[in-house]
ZAMARLUM-375287 format. One record per atom (N, C-alpha, C): atom name; residue in one letter; x, z, y; residue number from 1. Coordinates in nm, 2 decimals. Last residue first. Layout:
BEGIN
roro / semar / px / pz / py / zalo
CA / A / X / Z / Y / NUM $
...
This chain:
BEGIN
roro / semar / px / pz / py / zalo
N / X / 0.47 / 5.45 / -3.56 / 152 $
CA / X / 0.52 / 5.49 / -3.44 / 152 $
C / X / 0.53 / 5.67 / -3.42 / 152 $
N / X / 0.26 / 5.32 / -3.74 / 151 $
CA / X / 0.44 / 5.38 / -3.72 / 151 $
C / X / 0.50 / 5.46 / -3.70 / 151 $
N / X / 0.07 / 5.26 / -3.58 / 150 $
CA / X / 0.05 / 5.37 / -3.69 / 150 $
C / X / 0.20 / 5.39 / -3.77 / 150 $
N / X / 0.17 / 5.17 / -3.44 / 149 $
CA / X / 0.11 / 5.22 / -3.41 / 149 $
C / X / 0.10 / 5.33 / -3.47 / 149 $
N / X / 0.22 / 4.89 / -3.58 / 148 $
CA / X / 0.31 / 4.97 / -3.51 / 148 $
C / X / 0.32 / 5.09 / -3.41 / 148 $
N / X / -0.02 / 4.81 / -3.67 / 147 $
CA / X / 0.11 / 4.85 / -3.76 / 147 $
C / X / 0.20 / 4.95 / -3.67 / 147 $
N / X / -0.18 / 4.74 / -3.42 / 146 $
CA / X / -0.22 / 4.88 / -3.50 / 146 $
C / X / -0.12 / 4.89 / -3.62 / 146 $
N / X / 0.03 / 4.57 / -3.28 / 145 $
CA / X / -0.05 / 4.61 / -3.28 / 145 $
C / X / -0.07 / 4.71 / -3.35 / 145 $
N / X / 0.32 / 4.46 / -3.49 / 144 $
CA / X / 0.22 / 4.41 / -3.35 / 144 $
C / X / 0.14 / 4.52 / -3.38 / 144 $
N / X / 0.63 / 4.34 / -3.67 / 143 $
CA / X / 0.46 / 4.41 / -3.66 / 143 $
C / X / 0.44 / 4.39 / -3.51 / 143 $
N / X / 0.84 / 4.08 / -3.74 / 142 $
CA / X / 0.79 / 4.16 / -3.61 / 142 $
C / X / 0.62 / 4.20 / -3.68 / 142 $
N / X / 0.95 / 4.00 / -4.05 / 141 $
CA / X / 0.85 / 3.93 / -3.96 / 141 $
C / X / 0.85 / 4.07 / -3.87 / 141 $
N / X / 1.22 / 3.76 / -4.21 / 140 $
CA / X / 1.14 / 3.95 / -4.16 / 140 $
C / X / 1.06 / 3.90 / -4.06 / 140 $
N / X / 1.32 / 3.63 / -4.49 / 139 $
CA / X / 1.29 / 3.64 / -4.36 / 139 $
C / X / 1.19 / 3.74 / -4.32 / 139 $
N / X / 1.65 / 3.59 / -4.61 / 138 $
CA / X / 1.54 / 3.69 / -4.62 / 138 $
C / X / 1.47 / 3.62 / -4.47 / 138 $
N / X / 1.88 / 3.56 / -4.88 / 137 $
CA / X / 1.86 / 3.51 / -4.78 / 137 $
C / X / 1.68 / 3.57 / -4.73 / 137 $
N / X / 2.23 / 3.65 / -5.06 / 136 $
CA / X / 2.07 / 3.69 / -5.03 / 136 $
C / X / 2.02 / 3.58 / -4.85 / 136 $
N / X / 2.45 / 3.69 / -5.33 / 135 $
CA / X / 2.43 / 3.63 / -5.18 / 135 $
C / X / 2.27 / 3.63 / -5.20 / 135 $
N / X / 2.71 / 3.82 / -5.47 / 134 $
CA / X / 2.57 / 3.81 / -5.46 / 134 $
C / X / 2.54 / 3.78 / -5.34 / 134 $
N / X / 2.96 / 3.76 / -5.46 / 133 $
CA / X / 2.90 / 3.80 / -5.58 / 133 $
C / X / 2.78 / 3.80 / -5.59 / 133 $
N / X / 3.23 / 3.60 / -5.32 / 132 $
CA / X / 3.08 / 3.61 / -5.28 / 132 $
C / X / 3.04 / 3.67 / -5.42 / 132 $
N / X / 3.55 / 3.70 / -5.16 / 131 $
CA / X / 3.46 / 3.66 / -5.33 / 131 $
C / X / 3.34 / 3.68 / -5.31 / 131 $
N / X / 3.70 / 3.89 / -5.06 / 130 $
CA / X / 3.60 / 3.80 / -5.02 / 130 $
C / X / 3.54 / 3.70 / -5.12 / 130 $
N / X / 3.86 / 4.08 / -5.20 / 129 $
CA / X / 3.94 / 3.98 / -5.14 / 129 $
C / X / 3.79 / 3.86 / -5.09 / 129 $
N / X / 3.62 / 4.27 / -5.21 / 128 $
CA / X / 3.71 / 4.33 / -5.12 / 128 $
C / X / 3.81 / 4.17 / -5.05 / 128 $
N / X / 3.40 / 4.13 / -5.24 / 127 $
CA / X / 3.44 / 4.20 / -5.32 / 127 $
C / X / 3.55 / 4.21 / -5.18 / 127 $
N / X / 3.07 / 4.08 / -5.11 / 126 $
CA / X / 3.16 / 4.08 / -5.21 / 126 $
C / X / 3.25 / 4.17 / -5.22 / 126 $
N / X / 2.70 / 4.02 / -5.10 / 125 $
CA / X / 2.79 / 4.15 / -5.12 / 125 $
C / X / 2.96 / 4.08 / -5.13 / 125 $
N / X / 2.56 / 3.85 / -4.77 / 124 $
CA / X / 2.61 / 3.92 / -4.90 / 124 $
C / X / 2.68 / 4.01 / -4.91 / 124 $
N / X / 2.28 / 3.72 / -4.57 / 123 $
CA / X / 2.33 / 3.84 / -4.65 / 123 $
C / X / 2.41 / 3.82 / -4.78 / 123 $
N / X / 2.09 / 3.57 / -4.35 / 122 $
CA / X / 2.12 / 3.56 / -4.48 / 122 $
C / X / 2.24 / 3.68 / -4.52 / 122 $
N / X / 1.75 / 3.59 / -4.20 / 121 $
CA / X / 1.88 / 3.63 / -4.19 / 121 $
C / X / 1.95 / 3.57 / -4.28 / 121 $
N / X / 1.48 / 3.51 / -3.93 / 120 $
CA / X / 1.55 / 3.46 / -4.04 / 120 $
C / X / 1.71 / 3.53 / -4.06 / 120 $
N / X / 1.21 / 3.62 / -3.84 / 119 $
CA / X / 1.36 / 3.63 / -3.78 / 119 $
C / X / 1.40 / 3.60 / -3.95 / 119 $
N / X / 0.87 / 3.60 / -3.67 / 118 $
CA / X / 0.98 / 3.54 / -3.76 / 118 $
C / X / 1.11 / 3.56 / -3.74 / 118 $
N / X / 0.71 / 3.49 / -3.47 / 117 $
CA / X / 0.72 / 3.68 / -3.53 / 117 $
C / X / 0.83 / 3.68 / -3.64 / 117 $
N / X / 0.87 / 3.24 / -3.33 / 116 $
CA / X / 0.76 / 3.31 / -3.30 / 116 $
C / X / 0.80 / 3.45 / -3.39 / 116 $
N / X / 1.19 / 3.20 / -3.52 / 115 $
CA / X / 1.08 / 3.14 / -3.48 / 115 $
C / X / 0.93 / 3.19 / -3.55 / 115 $
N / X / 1.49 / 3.28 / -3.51 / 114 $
CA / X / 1.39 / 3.36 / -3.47 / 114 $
C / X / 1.28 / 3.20 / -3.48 / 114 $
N / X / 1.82 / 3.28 / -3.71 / 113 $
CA / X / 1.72 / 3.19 / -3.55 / 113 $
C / X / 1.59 / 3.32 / -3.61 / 113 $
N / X / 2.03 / 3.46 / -3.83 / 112 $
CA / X / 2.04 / 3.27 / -3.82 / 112 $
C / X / 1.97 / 3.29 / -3.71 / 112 $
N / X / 2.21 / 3.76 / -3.82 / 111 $
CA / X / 2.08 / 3.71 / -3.79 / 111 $
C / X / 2.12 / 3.54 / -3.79 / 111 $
N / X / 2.39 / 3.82 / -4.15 / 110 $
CA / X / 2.39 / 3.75 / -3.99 / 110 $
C / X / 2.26 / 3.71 / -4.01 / 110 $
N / X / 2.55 / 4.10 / -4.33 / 109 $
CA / X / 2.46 / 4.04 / -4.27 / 109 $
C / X / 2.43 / 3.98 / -4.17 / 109 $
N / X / 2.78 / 4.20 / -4.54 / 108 $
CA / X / 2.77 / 4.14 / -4.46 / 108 $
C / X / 2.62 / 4.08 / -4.43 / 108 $
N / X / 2.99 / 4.43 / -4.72 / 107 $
CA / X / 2.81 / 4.37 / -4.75 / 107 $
C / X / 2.81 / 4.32 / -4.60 / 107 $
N / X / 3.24 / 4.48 / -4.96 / 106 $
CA / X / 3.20 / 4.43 / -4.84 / 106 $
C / X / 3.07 / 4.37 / -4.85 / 106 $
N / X / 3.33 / 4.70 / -5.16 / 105 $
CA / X / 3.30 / 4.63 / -5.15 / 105 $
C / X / 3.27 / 4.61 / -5.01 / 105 $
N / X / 3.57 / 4.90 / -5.39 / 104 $
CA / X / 3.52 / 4.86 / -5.27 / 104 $
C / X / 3.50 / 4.76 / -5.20 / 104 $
N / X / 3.43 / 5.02 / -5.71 / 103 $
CA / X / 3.49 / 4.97 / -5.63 / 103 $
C / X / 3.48 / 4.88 / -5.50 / 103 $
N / X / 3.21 / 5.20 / -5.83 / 102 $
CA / X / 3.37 / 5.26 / -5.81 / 102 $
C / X / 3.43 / 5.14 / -5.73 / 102 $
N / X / 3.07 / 4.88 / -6.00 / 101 $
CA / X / 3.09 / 5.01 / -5.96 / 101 $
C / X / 3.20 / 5.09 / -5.86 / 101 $
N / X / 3.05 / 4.54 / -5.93 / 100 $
CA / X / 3.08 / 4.65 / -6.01 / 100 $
C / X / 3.16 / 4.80 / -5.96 / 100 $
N / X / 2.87 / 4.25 / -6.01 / 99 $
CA / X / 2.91 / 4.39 / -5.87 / 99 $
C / X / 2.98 / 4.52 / -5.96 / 99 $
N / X / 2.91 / 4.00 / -6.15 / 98 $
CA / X / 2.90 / 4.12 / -6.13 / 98 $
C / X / 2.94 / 4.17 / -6.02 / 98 $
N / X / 2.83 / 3.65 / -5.92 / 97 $
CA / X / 2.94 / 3.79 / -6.05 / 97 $
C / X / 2.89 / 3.90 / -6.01 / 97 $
N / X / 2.59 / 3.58 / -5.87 / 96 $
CA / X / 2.67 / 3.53 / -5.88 / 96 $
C / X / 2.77 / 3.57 / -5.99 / 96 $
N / X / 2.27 / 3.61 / -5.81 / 95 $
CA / X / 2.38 / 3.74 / -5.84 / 95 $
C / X / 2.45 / 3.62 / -5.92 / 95 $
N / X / 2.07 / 3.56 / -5.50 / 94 $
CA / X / 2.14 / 3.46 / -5.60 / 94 $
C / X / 2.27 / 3.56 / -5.68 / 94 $
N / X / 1.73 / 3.65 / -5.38 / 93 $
CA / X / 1.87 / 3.65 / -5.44 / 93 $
C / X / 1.91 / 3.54 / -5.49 / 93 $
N / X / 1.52 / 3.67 / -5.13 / 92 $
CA / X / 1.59 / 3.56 / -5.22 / 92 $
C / X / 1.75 / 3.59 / -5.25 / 92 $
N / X / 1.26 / 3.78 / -5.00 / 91 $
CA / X / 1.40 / 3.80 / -4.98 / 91 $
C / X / 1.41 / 3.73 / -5.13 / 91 $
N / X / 0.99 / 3.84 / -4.71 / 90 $
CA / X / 1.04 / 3.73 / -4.86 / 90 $
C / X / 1.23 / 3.80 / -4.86 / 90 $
N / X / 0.96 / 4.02 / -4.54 / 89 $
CA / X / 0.83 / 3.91 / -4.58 / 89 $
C / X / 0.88 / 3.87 / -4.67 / 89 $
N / X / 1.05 / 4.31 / -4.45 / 88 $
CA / X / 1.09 / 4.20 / -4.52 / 88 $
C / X / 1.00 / 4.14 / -4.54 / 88 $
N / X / 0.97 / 4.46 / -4.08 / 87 $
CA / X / 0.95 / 4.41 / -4.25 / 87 $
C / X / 0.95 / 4.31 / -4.32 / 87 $
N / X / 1.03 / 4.59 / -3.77 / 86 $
CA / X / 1.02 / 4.47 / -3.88 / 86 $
C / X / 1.00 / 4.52 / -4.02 / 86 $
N / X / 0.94 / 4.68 / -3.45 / 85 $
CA / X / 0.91 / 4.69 / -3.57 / 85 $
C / X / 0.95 / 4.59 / -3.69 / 85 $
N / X / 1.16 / 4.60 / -3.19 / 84 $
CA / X / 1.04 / 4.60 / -3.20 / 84 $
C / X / 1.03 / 4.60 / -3.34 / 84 $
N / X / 1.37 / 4.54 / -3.06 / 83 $
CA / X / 1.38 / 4.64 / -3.05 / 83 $
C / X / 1.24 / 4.66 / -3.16 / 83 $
N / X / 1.72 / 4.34 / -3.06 / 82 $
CA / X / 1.53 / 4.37 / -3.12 / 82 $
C / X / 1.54 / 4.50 / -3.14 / 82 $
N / X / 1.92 / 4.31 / -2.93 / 81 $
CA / X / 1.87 / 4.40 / -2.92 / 81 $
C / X / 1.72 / 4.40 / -2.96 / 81 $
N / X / 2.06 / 4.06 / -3.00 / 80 $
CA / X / 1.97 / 4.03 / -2.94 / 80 $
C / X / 1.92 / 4.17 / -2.89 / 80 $
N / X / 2.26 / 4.25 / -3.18 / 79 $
CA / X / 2.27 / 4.10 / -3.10 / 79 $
C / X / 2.18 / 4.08 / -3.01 / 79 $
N / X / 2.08 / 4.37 / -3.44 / 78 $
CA / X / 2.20 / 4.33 / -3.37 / 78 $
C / X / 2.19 / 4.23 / -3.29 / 78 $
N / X / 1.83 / 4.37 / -3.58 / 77 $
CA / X / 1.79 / 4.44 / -3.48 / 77 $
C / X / 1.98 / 4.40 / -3.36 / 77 $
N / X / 1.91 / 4.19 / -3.82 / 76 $
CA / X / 1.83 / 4.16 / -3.71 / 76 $
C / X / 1.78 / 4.24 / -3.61 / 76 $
N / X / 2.13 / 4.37 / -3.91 / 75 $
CA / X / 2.14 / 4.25 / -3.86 / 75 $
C / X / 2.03 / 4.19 / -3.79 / 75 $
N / X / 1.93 / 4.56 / -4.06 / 74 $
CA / X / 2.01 / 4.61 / -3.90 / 74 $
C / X / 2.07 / 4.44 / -3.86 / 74 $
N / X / 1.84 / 4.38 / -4.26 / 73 $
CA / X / 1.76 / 4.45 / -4.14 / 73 $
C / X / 1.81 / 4.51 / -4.03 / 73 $
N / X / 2.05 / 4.35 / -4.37 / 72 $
CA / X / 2.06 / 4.20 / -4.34 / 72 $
C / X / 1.90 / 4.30 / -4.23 / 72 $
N / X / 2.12 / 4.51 / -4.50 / 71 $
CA / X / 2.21 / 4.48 / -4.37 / 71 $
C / X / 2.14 / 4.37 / -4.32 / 71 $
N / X / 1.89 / 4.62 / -4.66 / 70 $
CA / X / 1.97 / 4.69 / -4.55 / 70 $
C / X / 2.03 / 4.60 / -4.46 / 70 $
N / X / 1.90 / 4.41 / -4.88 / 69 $
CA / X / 1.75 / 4.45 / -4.74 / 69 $
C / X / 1.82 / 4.51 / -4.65 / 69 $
N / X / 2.11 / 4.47 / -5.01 / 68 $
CA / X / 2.14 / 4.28 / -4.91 / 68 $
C / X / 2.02 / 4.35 / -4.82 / 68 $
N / X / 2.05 / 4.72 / -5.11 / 67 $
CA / X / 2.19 / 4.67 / -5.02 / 67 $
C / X / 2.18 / 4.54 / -4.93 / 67 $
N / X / 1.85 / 4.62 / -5.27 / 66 $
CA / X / 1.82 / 4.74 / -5.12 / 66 $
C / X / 1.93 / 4.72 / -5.03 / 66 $
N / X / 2.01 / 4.46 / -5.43 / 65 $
CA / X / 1.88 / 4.41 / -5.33 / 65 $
C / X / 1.87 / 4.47 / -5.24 / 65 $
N / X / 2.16 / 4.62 / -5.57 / 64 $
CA / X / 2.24 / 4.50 / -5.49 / 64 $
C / X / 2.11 / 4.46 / -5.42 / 64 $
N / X / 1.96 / 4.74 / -5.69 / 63 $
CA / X / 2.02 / 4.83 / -5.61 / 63 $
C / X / 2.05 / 4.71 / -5.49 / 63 $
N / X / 1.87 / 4.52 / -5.88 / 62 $
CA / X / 1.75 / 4.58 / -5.76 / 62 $
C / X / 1.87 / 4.74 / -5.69 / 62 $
N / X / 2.07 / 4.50 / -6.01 / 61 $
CA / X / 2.05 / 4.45 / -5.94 / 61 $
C / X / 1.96 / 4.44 / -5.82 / 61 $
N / X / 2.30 / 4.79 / -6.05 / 60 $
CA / X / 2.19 / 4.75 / -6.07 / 60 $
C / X / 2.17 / 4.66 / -5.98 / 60 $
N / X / 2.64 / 4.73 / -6.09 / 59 $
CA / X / 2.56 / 4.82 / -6.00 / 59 $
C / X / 2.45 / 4.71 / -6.02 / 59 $
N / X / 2.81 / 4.78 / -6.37 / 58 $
CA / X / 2.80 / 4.69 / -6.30 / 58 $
C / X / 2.67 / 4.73 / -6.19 / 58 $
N / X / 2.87 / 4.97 / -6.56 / 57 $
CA / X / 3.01 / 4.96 / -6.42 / 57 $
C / X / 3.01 / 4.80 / -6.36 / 57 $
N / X / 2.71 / 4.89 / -6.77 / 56 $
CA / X / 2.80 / 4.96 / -6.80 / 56 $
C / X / 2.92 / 4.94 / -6.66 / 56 $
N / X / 2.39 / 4.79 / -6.62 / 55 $
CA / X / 2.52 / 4.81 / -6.73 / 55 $
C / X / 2.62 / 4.86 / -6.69 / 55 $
N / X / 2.35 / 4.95 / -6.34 / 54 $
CA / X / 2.23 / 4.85 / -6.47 / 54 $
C / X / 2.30 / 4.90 / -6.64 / 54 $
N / X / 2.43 / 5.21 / -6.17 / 53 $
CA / X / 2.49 / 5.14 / -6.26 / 53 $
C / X / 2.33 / 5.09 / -6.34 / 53 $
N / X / 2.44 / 5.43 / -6.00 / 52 $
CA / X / 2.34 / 5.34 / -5.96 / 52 $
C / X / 2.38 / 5.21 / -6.01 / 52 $
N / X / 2.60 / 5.56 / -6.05 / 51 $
CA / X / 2.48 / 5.62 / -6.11 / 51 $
C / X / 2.37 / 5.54 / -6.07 / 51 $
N / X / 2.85 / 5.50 / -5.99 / 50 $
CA / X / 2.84 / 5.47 / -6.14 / 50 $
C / X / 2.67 / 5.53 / -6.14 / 50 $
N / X / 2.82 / 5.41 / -5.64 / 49 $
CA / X / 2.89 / 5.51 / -5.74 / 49 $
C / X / 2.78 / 5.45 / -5.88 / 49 $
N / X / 2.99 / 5.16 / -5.46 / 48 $
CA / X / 2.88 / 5.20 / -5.53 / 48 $
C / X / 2.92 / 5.31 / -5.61 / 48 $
N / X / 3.10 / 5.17 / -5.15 / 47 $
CA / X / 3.15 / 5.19 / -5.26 / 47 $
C / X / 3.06 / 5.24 / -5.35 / 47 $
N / X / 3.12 / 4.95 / -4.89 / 46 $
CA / X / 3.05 / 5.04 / -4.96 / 46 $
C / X / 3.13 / 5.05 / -5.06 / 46 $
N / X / 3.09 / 4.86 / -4.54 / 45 $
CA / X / 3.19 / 4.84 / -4.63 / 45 $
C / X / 3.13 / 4.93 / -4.72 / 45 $
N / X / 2.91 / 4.59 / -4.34 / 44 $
CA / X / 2.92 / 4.75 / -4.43 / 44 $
C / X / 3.02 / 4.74 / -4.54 / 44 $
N / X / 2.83 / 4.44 / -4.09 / 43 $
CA / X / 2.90 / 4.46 / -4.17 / 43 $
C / X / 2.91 / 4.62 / -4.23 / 43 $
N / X / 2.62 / 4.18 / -3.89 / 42 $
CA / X / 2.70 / 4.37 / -3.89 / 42 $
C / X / 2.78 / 4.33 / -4.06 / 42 $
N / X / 2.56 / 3.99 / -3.59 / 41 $
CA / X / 2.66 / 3.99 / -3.75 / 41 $
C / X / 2.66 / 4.18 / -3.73 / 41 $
N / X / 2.45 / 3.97 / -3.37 / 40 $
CA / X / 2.38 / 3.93 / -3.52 / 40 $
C / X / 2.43 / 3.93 / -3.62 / 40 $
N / X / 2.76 / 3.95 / -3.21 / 39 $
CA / X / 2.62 / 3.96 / -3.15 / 39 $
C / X / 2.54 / 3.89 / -3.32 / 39 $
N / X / 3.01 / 4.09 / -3.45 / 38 $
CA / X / 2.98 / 3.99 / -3.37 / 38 $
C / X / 2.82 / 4.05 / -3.34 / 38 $
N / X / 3.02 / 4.34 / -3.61 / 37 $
CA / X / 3.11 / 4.27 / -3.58 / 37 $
C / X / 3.15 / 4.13 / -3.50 / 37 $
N / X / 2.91 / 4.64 / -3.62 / 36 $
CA / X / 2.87 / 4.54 / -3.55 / 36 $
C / X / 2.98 / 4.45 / -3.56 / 36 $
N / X / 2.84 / 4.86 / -3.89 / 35 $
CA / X / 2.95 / 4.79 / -3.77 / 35 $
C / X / 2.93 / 4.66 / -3.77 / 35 $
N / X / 2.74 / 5.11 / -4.07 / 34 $
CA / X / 2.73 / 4.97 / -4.06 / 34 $
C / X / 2.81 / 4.97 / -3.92 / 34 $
N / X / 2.70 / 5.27 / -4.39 / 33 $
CA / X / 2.70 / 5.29 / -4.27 / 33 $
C / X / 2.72 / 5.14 / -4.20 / 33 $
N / X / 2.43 / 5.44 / -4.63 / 32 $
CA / X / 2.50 / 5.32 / -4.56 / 32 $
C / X / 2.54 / 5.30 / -4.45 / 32 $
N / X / 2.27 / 5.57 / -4.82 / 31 $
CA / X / 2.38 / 5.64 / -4.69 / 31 $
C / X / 2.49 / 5.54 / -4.63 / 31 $
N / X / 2.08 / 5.59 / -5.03 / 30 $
CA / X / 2.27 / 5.49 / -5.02 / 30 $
C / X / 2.37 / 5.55 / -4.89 / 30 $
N / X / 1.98 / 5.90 / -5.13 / 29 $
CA / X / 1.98 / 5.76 / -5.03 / 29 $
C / X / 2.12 / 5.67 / -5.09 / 29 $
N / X / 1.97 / 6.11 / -5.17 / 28 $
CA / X / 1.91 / 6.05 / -5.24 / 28 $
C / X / 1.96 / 5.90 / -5.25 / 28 $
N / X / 1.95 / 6.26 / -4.91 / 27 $
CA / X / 2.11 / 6.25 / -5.06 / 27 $
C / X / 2.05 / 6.21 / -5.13 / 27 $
N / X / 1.95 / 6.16 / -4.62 / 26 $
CA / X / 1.86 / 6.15 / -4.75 / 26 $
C / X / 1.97 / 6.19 / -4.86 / 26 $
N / X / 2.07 / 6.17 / -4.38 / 25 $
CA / X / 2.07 / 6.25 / -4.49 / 25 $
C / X / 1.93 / 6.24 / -4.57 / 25 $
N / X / 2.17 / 5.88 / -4.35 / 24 $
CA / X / 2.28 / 6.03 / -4.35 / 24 $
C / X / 2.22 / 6.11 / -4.38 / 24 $
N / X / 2.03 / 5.61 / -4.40 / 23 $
CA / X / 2.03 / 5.77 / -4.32 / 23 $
C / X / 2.10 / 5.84 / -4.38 / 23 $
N / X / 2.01 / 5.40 / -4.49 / 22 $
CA / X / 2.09 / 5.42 / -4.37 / 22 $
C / X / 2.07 / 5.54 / -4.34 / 22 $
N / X / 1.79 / 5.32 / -4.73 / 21 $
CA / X / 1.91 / 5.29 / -4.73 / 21 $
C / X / 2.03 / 5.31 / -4.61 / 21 $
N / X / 1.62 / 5.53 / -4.73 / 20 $
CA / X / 1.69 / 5.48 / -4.80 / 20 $
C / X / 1.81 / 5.43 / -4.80 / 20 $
N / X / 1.55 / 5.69 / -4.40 / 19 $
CA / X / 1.54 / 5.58 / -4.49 / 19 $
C / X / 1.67 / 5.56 / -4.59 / 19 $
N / X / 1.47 / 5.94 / -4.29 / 18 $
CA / X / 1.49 / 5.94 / -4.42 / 18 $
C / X / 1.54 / 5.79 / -4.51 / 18 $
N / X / 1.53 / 6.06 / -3.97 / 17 $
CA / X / 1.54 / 5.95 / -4.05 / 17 $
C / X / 1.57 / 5.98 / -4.22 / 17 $
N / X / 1.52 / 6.31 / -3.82 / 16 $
CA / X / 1.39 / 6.28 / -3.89 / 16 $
C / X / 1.39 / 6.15 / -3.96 / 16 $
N / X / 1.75 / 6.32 / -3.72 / 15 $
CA / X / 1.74 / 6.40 / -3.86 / 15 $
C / X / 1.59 / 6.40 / -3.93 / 15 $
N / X / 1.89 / 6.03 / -3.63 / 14 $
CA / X / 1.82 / 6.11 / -3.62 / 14 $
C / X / 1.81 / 6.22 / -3.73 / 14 $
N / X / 2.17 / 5.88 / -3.69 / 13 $
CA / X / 2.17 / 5.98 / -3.77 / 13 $
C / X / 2.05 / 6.11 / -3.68 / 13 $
N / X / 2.23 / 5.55 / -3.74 / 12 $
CA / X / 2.11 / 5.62 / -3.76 / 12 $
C / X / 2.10 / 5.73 / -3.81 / 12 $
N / X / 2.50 / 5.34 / -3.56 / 11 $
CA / X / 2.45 / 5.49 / -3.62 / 11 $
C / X / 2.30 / 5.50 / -3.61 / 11 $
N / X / 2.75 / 5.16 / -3.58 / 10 $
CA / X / 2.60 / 5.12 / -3.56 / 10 $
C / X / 2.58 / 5.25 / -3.64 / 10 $
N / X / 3.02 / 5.07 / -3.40 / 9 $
CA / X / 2.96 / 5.15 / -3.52 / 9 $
C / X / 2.82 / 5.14 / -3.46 / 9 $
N / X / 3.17 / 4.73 / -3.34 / 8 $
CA / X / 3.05 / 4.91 / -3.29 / 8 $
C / X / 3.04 / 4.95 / -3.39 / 8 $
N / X / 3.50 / 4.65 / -3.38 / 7 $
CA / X / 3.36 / 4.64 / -3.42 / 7 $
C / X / 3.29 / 4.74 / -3.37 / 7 $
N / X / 3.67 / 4.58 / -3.09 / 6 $
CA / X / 3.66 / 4.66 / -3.20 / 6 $
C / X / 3.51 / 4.66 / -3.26 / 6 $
N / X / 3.73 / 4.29 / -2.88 / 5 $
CA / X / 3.67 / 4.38 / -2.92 / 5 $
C / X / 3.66 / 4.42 / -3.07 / 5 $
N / X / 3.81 / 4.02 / -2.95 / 4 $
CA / X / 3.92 / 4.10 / -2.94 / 4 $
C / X / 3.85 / 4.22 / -2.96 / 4 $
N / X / 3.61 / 3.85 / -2.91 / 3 $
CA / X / 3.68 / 3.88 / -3.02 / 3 $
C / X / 3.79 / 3.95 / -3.02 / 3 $
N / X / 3.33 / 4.06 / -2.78 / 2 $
CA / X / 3.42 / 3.93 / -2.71 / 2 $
C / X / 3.54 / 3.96 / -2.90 / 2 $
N / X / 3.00 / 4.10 / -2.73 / 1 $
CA / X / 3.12 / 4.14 / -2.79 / 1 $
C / X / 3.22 / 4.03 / -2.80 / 1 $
C-alpha cells in the first residue's frame, strides 16, 4: 500500500464468526471494524457505548484490553498476510487517561518483527486529537499442529 492509497477495509463478516471483538454479528460483541492503513498498521475508529462503562463515562479497563487484543490481532494478520492461527501469549497495559464513553476514539495497531512462532505488536487507544490514553504492547505466538486442528 503506497501513501497515497486509501486505507482497506478489513472485513470479518462470515456468519459463522462470533468473535467478540470483530464480528458483525455477535450483538453482544464490540463489533469492531478496522482499516488497513499501512503493510502491519490497521486502525479502528470506535465509539464506546455507556454500558461498557467501569466508572461513571469512563470505559472499563478490561474492555480497553479486548480493544488493544483486537487490533493489535488483525495487525498481525496485516501486511505480511499471516495466514496461520494466533494467540495472545502476554499483553501489557499502561491506562494513561481515562477513556471515556460516547466519544470518538482512535485504536491503532502495528505489527514490530516476528521471531520464529513469535510476532510482536504494540497498540493504542486515543482520543480523537491523538492523545495516547492507553497504550498496550503484546506478543502472539502461531499454533501448529493439533491446535490448529482442532480449530479448524
Amino acid at each position: 500500500m503506497s501513501s497515497n492509497d486509501a486505507p482497506r477495509r478489513i472485513v470479518y463478516d462470515d456468519p459463522e464468526n462470533v468473535c467478540f471483538g470483530c464480528s458483525p454479528h455477535n450483538a453482544r460483541g464490540l463489533r469492531m471494524e478496522f482499516h488497513e492503513t499501512a503493510p502491519g498498521q490497521v486502525e479502528c475508529r470506535y465509539t464506546a457505548e455507556r454500558h461498557w462503562c467501569g466508572a461513571p463515562d469512563v470505559v472499563h479497563g478490561g474492555v480497553q484490553a479486548a480493544l488493544l487484543d483486537e487490533v493489535m490481532g488483525v495487525a498481525v494478520h496485516s501486511g505480511e498476510g499471516e495466514r496461520a492461527w494466533i494467540v495472545t501469549a502476554e499483553l501489557r497495559l499502561r491506562y494513561r487517561r481515562p477513556v471515556p464513553a460516547g466519544k470518538p476514539l482512535v485504536i491503532r495497531g502495528q505489527r514490530l518483527r516476528s521471531e520464529g512462532d513469535d510476532v510482536y505488536v504494540e497498540g493504542r487507544i486515543c482520543d480523537e486529537s491523538g492523545t495516547a490514553l492507553t497504550t498496550a504492547e503484546s506478543r502472539w505466538r502461531r499454533l501448529e499442529g493439533t491446535l490448529v486442528k482442532k480449530f479448524s
